[in-house]
PDB file of N, CA, C and O in Angstrom:
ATOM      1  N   UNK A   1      66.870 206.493  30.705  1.00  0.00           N
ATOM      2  CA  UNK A   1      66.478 206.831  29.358  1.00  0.00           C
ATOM      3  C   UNK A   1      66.812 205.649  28.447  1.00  0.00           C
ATOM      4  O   UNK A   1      67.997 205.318  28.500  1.00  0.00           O
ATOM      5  N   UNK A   2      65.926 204.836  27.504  1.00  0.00           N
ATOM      6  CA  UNK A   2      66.123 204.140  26.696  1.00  0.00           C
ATOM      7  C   UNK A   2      66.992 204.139  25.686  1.00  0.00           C
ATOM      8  O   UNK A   2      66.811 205.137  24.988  1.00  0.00           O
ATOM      9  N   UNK A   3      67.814 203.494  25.318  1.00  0.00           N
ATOM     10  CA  UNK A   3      68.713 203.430  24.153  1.00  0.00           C
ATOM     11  C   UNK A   3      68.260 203.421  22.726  1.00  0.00           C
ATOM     12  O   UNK A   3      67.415 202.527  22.683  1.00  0.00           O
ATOM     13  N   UNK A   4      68.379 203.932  21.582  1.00  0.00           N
ATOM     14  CA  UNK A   4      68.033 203.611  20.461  1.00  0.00           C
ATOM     15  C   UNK A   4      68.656 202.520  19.871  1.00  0.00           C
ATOM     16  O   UNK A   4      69.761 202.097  20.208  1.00  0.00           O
ATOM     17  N   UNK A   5      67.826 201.977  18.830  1.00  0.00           N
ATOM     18  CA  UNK A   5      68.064 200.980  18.158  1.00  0.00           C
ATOM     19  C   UNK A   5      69.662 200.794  17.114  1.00  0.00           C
ATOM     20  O   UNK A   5      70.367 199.795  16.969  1.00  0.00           O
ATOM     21  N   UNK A   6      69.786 201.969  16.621  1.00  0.00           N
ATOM     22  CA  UNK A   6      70.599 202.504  16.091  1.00  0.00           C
ATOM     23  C   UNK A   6      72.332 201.945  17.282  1.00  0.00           C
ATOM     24  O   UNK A   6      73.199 201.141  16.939  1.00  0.00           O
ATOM     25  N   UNK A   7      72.276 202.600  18.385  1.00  0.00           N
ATOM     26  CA  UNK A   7      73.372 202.620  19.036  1.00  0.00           C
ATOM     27  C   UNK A   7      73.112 201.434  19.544  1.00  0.00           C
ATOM     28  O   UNK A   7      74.177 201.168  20.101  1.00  0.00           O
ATOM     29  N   UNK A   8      72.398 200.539  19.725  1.00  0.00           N
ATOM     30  CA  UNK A   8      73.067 198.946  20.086  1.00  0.00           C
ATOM     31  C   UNK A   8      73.375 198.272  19.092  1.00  0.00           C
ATOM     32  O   UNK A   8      74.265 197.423  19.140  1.00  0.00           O
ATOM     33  N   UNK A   9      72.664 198.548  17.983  1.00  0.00           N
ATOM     34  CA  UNK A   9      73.673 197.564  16.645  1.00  0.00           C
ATOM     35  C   UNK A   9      74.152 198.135  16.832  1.00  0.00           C
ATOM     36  O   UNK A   9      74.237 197.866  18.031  1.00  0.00           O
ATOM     37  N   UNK A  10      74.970 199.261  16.667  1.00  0.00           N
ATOM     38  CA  UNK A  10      76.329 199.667  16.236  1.00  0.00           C
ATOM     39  C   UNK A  10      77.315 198.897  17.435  1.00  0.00           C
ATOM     40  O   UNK A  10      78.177 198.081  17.108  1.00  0.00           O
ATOM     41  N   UNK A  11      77.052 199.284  18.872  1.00  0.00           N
ATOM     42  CA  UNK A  11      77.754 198.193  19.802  1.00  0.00           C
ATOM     43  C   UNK A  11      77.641 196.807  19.473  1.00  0.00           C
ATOM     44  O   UNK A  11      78.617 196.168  19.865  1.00  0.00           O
ATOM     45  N   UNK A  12      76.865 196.204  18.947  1.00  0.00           N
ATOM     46  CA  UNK A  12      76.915 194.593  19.082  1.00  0.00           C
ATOM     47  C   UNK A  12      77.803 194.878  17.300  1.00  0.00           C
ATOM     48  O   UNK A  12      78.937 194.408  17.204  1.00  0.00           O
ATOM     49  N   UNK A  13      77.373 195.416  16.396  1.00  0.00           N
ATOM     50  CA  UNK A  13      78.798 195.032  15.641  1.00  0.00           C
ATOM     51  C   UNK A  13      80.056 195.314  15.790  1.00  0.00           C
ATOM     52  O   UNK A  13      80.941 194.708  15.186  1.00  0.00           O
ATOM     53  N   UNK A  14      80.277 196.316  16.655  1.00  0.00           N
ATOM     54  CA  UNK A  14      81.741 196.530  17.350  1.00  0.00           C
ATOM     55  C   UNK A  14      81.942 195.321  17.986  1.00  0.00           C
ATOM     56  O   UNK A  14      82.865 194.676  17.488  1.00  0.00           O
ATOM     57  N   UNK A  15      81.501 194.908  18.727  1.00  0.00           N
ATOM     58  CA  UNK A  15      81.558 193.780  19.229  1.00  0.00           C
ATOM     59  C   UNK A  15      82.128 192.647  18.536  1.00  0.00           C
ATOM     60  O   UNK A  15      83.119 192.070  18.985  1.00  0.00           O
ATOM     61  N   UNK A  16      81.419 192.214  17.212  1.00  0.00           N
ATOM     62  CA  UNK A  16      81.597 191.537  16.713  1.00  0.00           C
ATOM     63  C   UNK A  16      83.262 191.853  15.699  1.00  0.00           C
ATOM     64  O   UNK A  16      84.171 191.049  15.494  1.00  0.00           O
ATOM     65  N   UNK A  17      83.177 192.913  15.366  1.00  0.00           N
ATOM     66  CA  UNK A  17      84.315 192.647  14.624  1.00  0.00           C
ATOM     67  C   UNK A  17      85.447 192.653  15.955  1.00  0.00           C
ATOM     68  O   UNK A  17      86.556 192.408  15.480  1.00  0.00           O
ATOM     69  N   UNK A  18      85.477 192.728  16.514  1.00  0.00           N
ATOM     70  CA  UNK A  18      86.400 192.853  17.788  1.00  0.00           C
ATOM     71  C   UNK A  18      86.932 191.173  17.809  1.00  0.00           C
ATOM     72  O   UNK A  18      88.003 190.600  17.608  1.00  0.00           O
ATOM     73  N   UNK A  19      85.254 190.680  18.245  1.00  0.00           N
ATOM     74  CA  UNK A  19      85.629 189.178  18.520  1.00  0.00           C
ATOM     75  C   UNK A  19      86.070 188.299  17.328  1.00  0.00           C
ATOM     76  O   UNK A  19      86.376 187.116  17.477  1.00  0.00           O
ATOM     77  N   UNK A  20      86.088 188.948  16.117  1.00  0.00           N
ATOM     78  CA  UNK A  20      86.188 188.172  14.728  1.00  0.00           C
ATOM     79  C   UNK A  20      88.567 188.525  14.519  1.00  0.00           C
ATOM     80  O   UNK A  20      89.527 187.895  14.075  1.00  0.00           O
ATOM     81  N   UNK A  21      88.334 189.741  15.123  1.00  0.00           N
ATOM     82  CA  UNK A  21      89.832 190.288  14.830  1.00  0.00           C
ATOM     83  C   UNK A  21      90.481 189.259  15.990  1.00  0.00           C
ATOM     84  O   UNK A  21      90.991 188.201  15.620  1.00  0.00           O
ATOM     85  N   UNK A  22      90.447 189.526  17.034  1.00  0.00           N
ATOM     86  CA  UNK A  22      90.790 188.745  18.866  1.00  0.00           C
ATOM     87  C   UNK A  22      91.115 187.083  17.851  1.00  0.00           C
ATOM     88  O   UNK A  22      92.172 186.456  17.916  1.00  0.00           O
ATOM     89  N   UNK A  23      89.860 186.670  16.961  1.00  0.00           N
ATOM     90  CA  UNK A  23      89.553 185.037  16.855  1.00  0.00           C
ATOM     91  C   UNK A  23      91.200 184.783  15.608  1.00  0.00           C
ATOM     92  O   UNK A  23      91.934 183.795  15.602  1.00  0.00           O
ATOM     93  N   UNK A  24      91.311 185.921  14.798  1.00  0.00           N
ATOM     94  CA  UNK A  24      91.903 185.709  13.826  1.00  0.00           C
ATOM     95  C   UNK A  24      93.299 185.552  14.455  1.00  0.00           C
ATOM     96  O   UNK A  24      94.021 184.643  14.047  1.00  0.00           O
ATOM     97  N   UNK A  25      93.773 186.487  15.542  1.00  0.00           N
ATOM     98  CA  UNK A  25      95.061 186.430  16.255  1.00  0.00           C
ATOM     99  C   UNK A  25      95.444 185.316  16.292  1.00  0.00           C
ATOM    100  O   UNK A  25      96.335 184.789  15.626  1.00  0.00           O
ATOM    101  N   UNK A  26      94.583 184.755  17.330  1.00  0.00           N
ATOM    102  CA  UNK A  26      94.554 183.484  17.811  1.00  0.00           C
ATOM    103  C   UNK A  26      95.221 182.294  17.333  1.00  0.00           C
ATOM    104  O   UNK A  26      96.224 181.692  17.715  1.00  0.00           O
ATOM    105  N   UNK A  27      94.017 182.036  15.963  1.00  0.00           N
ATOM    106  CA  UNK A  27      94.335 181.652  15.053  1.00  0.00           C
ATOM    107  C   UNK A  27      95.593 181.598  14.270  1.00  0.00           C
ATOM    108  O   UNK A  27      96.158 180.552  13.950  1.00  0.00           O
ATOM    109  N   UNK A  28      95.993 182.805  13.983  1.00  0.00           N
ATOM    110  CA  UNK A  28      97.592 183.184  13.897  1.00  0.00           C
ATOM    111  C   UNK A  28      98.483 182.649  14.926  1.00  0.00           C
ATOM    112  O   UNK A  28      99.349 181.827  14.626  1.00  0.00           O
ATOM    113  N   UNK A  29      98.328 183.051  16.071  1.00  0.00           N
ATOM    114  CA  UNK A  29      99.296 182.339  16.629  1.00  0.00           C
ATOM    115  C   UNK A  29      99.647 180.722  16.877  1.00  0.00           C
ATOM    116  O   UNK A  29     100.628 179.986  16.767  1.00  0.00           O
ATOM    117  N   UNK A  30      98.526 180.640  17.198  1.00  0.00           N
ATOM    118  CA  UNK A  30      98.458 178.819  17.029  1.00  0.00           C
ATOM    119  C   UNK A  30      99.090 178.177  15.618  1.00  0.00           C
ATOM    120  O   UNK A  30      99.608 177.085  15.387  1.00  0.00           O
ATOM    121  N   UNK A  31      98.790 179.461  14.693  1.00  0.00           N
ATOM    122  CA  UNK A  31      99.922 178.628  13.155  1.00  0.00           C
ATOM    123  C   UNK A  31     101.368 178.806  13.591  1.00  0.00           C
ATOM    124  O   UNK A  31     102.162 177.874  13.463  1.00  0.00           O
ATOM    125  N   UNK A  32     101.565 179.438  13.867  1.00  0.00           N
ATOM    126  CA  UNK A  32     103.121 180.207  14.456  1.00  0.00           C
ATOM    127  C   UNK A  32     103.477 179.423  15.229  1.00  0.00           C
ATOM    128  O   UNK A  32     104.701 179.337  15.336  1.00  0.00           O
ATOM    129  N   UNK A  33     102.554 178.421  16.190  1.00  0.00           N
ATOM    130  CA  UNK A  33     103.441 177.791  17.286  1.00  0.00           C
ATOM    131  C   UNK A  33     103.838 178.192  18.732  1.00  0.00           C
ATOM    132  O   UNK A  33     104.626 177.695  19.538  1.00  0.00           O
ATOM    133  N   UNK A  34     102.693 179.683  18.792  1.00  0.00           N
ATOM    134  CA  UNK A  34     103.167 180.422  19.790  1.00  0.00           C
ATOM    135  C   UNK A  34     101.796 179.669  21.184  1.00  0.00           C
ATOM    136  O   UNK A  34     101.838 180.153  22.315  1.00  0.00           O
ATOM    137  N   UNK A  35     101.057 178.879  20.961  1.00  0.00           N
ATOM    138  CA  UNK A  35     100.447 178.171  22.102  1.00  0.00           C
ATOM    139  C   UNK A  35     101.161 176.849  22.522  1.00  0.00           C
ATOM    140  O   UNK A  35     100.647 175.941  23.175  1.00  0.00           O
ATOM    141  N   UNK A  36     102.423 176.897  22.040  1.00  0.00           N
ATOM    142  CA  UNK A  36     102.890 175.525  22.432  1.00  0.00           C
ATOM    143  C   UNK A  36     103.022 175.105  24.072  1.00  0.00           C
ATOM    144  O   UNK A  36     103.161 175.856  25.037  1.00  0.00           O
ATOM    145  N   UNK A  37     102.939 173.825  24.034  1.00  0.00           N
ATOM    146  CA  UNK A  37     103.085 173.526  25.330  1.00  0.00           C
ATOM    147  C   UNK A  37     104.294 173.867  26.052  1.00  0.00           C
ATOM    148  O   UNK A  37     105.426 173.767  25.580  1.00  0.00           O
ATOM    149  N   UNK A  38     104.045 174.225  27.073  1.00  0.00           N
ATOM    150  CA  UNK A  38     106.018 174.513  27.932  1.00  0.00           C
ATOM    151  C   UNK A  38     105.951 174.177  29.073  1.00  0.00           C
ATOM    152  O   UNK A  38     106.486 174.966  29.851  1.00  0.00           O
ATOM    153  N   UNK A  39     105.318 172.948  29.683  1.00  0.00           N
ATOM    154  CA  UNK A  39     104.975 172.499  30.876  1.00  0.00           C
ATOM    155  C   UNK A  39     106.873 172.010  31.076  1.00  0.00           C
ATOM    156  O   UNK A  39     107.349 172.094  32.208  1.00  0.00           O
ATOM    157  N   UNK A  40     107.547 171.654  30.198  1.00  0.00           N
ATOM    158  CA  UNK A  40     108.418 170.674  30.117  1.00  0.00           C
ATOM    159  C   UNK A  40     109.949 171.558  30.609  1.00  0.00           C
ATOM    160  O   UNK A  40     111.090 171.151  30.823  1.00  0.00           O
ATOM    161  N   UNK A  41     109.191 173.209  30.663  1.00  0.00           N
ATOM    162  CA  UNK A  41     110.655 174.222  31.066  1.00  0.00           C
ATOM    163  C   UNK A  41     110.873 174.359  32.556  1.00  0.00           C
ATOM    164  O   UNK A  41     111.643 175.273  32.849  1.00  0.00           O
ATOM    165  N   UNK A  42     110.429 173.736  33.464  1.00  0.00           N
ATOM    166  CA  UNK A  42     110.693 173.862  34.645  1.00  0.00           C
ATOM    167  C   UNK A  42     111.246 172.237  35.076  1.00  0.00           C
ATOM    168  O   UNK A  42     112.007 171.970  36.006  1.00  0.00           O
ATOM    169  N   UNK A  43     110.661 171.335  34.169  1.00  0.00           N
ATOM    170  CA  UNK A  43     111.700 170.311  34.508  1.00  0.00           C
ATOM    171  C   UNK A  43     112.989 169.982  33.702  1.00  0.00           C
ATOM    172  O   UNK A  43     113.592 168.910  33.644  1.00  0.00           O
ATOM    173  N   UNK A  44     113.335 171.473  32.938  1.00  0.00           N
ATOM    174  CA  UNK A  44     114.434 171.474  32.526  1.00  0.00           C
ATOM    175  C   UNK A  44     115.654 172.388  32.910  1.00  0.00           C
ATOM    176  O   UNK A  44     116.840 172.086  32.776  1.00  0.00           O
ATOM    177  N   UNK A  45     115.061 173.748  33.495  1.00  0.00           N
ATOM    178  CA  UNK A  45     115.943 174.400  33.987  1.00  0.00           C
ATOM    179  C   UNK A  45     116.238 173.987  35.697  1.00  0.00           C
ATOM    180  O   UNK A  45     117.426 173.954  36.017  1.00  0.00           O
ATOM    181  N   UNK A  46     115.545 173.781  36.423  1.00  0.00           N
ATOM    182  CA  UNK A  46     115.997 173.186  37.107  1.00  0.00           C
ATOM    183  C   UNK A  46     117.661 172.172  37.366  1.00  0.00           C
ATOM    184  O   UNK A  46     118.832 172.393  37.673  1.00  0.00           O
ATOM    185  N   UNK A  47     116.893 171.173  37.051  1.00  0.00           N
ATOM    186  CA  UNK A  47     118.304 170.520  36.809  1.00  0.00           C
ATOM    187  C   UNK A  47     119.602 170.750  36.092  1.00  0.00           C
ATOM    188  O   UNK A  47     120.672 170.314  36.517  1.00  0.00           O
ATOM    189  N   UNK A  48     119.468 171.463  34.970  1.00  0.00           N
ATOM    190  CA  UNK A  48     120.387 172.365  34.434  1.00  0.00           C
ATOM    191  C   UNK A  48     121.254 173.164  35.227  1.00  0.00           C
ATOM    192  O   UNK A  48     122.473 173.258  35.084  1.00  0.00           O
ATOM    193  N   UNK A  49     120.310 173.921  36.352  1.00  0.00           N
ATOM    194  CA  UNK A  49     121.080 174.626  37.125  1.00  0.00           C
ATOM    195  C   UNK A  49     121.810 173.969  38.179  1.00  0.00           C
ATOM    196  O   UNK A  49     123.000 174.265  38.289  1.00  0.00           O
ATOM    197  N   UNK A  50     121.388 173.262  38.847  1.00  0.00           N
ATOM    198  CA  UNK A  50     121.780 172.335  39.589  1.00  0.00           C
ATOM    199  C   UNK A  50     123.018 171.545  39.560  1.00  0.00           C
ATOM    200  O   UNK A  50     123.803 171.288  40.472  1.00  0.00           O
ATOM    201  N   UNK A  51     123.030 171.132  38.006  1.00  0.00           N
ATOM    202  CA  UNK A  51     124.352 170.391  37.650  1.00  0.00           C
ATOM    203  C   UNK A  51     125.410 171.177  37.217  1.00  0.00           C
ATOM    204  O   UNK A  51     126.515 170.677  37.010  1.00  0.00           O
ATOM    205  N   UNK A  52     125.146 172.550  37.033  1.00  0.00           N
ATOM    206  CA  UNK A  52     126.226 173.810  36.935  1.00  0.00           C
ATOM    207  C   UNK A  52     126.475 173.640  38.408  1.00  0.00           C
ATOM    208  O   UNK A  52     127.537 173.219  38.866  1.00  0.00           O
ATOM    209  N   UNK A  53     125.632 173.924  38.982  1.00  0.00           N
ATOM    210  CA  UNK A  53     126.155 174.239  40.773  1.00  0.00           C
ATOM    211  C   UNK A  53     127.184 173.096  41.247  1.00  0.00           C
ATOM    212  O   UNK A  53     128.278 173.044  41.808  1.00  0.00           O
ATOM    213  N   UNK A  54     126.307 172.281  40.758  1.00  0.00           N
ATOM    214  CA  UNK A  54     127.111 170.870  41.378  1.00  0.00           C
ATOM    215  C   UNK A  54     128.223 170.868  40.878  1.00  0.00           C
ATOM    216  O   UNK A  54     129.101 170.661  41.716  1.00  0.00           O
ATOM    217  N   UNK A  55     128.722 171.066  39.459  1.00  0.00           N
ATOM    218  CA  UNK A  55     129.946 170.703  38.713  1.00  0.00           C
ATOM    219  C   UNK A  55     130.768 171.495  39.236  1.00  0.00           C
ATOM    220  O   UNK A  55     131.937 171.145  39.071  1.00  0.00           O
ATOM    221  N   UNK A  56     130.527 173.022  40.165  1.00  0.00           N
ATOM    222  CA  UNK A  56     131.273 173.908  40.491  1.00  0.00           C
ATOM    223  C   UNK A  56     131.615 173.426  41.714  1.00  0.00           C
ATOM    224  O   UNK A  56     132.692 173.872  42.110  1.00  0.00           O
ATOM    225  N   UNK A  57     131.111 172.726  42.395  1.00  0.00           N
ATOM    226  CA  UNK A  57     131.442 172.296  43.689  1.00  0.00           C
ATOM    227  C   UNK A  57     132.577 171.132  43.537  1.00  0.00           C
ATOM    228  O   UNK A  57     133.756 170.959  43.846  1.00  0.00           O
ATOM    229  N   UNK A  58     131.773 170.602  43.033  1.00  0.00           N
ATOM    230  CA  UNK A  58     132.596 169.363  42.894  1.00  0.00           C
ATOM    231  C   UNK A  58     133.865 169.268  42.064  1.00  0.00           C
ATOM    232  O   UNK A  58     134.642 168.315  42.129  1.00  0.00           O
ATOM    233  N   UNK A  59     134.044 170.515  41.142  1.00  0.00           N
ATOM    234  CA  UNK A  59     135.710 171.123  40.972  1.00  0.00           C
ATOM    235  C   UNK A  59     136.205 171.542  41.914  1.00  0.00           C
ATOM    236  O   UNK A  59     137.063 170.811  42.411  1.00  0.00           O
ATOM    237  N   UNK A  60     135.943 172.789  42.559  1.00  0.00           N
ATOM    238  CA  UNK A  60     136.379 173.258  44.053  1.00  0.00           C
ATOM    239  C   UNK A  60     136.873 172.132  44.711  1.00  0.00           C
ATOM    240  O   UNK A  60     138.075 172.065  44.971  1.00  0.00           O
ATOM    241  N   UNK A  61     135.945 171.063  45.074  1.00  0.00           N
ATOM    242  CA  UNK A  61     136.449 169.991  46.063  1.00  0.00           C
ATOM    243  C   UNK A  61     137.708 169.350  45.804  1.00  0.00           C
ATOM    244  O   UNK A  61     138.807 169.399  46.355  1.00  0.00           O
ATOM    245  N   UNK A  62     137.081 168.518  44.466  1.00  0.00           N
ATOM    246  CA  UNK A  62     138.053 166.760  43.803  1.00  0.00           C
ATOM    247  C   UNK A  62     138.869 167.620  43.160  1.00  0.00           C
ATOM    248  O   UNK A  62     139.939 167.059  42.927  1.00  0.00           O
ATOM    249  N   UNK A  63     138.837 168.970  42.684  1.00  0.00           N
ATOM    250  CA  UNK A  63     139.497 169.118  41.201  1.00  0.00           C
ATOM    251  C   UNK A  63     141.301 169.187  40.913  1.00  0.00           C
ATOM    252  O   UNK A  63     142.026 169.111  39.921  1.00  0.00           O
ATOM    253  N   UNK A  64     141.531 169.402  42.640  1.00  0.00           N
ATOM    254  CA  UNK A  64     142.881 169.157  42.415  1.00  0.00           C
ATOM    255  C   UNK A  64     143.411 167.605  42.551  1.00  0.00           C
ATOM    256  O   UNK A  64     144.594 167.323  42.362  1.00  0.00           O
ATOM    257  N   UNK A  65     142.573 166.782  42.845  1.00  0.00           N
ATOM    258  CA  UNK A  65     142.955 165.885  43.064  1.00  0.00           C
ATOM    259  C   UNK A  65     142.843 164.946  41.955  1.00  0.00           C
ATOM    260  O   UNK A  65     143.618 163.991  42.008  1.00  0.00           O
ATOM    261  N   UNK A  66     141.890 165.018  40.764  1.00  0.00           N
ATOM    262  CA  UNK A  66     142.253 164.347  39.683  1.00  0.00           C
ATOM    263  C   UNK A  66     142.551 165.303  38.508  1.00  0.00           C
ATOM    264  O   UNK A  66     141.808 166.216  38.147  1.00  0.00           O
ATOM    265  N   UNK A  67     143.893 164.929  37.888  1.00  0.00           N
ATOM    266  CA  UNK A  67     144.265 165.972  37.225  1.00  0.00           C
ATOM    267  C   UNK A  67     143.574 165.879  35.646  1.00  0.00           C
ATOM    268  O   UNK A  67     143.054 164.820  35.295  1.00  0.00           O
ATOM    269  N   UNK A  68     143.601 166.749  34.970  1.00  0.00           N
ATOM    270  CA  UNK A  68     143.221 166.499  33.446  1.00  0.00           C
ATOM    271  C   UNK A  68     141.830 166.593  33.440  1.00  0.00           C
ATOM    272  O   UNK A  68     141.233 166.507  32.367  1.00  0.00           O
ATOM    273  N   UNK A  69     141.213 166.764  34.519  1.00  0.00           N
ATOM    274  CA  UNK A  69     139.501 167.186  33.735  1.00  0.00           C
ATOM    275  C   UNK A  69     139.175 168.424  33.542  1.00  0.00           C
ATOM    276  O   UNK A  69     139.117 169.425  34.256  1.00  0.00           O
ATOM    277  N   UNK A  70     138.934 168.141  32.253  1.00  0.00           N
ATOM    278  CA  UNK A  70     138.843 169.380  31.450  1.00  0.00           C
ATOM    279  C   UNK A  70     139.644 170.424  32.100  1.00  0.00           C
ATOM    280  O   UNK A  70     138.873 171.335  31.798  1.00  0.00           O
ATOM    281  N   UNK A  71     140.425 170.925  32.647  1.00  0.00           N
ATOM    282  CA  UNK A  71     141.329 171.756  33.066  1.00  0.00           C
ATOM    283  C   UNK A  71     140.758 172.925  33.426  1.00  0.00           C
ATOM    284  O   UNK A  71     139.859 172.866  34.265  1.00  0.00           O
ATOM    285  N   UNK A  72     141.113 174.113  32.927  1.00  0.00           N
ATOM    286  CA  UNK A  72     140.573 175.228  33.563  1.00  0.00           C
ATOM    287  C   UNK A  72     139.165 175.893  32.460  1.00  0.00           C
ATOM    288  O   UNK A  72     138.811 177.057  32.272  1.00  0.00           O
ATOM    289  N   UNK A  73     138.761 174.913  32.038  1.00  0.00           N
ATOM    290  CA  UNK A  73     137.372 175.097  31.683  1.00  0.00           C
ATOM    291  C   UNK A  73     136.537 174.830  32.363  1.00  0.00           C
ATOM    292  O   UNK A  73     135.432 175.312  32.114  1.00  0.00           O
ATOM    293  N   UNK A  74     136.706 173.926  33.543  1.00  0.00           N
ATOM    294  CA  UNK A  74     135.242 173.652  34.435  1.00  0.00           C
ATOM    295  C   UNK A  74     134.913 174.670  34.932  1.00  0.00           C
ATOM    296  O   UNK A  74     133.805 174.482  35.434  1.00  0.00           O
ATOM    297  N   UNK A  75     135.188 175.510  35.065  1.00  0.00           N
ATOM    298  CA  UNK A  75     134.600 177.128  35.276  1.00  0.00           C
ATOM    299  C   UNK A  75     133.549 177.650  34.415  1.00  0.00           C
ATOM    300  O   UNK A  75     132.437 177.994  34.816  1.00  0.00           O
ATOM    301  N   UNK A  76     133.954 177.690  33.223  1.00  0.00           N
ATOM    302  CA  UNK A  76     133.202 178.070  32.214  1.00  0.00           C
ATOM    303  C   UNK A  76     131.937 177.177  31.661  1.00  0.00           C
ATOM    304  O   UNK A  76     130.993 177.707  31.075  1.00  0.00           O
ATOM    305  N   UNK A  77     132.032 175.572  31.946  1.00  0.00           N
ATOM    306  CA  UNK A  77     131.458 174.542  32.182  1.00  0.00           C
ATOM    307  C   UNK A  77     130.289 175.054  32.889  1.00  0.00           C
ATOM    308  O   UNK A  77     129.333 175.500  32.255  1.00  0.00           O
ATOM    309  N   UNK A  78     130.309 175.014  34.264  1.00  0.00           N
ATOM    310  CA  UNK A  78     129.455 175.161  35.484  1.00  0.00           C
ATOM    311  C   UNK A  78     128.678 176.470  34.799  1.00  0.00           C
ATOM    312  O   UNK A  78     127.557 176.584  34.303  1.00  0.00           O
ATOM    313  N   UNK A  79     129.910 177.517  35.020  1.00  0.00           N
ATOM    314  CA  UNK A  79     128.869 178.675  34.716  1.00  0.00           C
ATOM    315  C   UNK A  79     128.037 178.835  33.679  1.00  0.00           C
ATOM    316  O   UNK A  79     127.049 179.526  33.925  1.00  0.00           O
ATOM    317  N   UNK A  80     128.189 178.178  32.012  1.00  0.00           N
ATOM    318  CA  UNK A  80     127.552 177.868  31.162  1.00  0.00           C
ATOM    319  C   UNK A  80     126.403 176.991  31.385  1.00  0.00           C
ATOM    320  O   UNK A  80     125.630 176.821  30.441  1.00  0.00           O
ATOM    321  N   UNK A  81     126.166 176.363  32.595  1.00  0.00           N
ATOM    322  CA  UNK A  81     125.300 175.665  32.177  1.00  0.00           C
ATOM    323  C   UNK A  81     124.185 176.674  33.268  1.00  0.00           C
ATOM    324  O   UNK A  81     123.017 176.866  32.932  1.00  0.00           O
ATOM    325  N   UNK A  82     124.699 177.182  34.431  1.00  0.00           N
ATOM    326  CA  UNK A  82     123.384 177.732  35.072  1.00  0.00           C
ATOM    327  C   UNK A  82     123.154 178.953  34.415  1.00  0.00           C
ATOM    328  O   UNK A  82     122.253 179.632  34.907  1.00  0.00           O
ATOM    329  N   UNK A  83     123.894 179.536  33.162  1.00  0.00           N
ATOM    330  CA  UNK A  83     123.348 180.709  32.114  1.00  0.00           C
ATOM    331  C   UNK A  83     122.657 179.840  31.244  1.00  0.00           C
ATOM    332  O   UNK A  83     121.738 180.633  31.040  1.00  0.00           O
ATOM    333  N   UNK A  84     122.381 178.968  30.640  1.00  0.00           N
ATOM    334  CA  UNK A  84     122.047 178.553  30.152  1.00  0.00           C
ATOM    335  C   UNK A  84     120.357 177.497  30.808  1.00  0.00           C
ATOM    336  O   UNK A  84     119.584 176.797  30.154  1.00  0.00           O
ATOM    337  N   UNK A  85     120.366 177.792  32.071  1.00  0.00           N
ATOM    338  CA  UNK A  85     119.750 177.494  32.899  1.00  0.00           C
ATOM    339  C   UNK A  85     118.314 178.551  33.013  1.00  0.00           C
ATOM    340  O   UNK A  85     117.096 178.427  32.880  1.00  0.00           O
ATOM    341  N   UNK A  86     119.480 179.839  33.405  1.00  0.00           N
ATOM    342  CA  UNK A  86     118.843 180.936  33.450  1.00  0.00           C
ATOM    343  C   UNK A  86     118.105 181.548  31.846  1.00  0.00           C
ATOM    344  O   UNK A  86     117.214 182.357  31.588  1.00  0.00           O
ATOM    345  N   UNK A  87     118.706 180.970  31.295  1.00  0.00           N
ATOM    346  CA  UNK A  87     118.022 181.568  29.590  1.00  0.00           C
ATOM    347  C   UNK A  87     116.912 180.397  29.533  1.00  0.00           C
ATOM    348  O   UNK A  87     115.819 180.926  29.325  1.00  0.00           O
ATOM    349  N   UNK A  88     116.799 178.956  29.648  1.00  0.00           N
ATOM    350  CA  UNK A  88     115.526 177.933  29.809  1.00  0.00           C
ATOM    351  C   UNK A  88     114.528 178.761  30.215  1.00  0.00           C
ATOM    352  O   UNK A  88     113.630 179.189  29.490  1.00  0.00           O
ATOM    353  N   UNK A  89     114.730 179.066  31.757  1.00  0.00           N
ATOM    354  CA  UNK A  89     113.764 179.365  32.225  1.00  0.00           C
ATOM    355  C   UNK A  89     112.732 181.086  31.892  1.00  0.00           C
ATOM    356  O   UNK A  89     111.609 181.502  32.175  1.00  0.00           O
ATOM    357  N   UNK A  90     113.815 181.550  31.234  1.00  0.00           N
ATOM    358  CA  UNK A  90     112.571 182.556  30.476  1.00  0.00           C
ATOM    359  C   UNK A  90     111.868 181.825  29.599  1.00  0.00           C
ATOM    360  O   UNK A  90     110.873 182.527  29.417  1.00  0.00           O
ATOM    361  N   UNK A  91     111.758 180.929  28.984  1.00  0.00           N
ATOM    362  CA  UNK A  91     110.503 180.476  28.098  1.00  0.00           C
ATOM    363  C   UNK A  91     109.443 180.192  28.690  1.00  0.00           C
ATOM    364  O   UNK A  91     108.425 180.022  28.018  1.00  0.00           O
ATOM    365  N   UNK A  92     109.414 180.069  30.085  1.00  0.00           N
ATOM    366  CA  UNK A  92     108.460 179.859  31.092  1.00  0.00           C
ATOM    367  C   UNK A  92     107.613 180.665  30.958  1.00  0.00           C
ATOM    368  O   UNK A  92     108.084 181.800  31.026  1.00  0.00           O
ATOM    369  N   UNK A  93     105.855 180.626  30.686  1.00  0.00           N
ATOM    370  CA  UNK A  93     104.947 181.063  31.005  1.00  0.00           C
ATOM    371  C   UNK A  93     104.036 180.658  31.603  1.00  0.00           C
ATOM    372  O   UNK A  93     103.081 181.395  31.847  1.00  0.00           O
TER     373      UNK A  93
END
């Protein structure tokens, strides 16, 4: 059965204000800053985490053996940095 004239304009201007509202978002967000690039969060949490891991090891190992670094903060050190690792990498999309 054929459609009336009536009910496809009305779909093609639904349409349109749809794609005019969708365009304005957009628009909005791109002022906001929310299309920014974030290629740059995986070559940052990474290593972040890494050098927590590492700093924890490498207290465990050397740490009694040279005295005075940073003392009993390299704990909080290490673990601060792979939380801080772990918080980078949610900006990831």
């Amino acid at each position: 059965m054929p459609e009336s004239k009536l009910r496809t304009e009305a779909a093609r201007k639904r349409k349109k204000v749809a794609d005019e509202r969708l365009a304005s978002k957009r628009a909005e967000r791109e002022r906001l800053g929310g299309g920014a690039d974030r290629t740059w969060v995986p070559w940052v949490f990474v290593p972040v985490g890494l050098l927590g891991v590492i700093w924890l090891v490498l207290y465990y190992i050397i740490g009694s053996f040279i005295p005075g670094v940073a003392g009993g903060w390299n704990i909080l050190i290490g673990m601060g940095m792979m939380a801080a690792s772990f918080i980078i990498a949610t900006l990831w999309k």
